[in-house]
N, C-alpha and C positions, 0 to 999 in steps of 0.2 A: 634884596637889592640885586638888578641883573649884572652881572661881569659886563664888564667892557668889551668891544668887538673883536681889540686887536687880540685880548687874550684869550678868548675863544677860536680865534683865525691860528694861533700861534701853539695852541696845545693840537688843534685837527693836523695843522702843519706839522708837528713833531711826532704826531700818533700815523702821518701818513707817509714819513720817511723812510726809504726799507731801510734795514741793519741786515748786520753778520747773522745768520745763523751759530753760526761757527758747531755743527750739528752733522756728524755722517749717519748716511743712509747705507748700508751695506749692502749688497746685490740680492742675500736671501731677503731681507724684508723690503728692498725695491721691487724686486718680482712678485713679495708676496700683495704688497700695495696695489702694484697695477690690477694683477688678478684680483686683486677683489673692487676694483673700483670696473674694470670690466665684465666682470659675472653680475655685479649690480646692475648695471648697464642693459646687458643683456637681457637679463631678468624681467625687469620693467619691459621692455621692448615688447617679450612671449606676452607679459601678462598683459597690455594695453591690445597686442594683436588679439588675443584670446577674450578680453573683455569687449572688443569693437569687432572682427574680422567675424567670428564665425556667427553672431544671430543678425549679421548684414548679408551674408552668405545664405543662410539658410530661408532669411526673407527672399533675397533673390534664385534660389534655387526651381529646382522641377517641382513643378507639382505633381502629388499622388494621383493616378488617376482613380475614380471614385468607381469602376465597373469591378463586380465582385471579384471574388478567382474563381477559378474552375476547375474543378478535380481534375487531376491526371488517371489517362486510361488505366498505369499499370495498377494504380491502386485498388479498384474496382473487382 
């Protein structure tokens, strides 16, 4: 049998109220948080560059040009 509307409206309403934490964060594991939420960050960023940036690069890059090489005189 489904619940009624108001008490599904009235449990989301109480589940979306904030509260106290009542919870400290101390400065070493503040700073250690941030750092690692900014090295994950980071991280992603190299690796999406790295996964997209360098075979778009090297598609648009110089081409080789296809004439052989040429011995150099000293070697001769």
């Amino acid at each position: 049998m489904p619940l009624p509307t108001r008490y599904i409206l009235s449990a989301l309403l109480l589940l979306l109220t904030p509260f106290a934490a009542l919870a400290y964060v101390g400065p070493g594991s503040g700073l250690s948080a941030i750092g690692s939420i900014l090295a994950l960050i980071i991280g992603l960023l190299v690796a999406l560059l790295g996964f997209f940036w360098y075979p778009i690069k090297r598609l648009l890059g110089k081409k080789k040009s296809k004439e052989p090489e040429q011995p150099d005189d000293e070697e001769q």
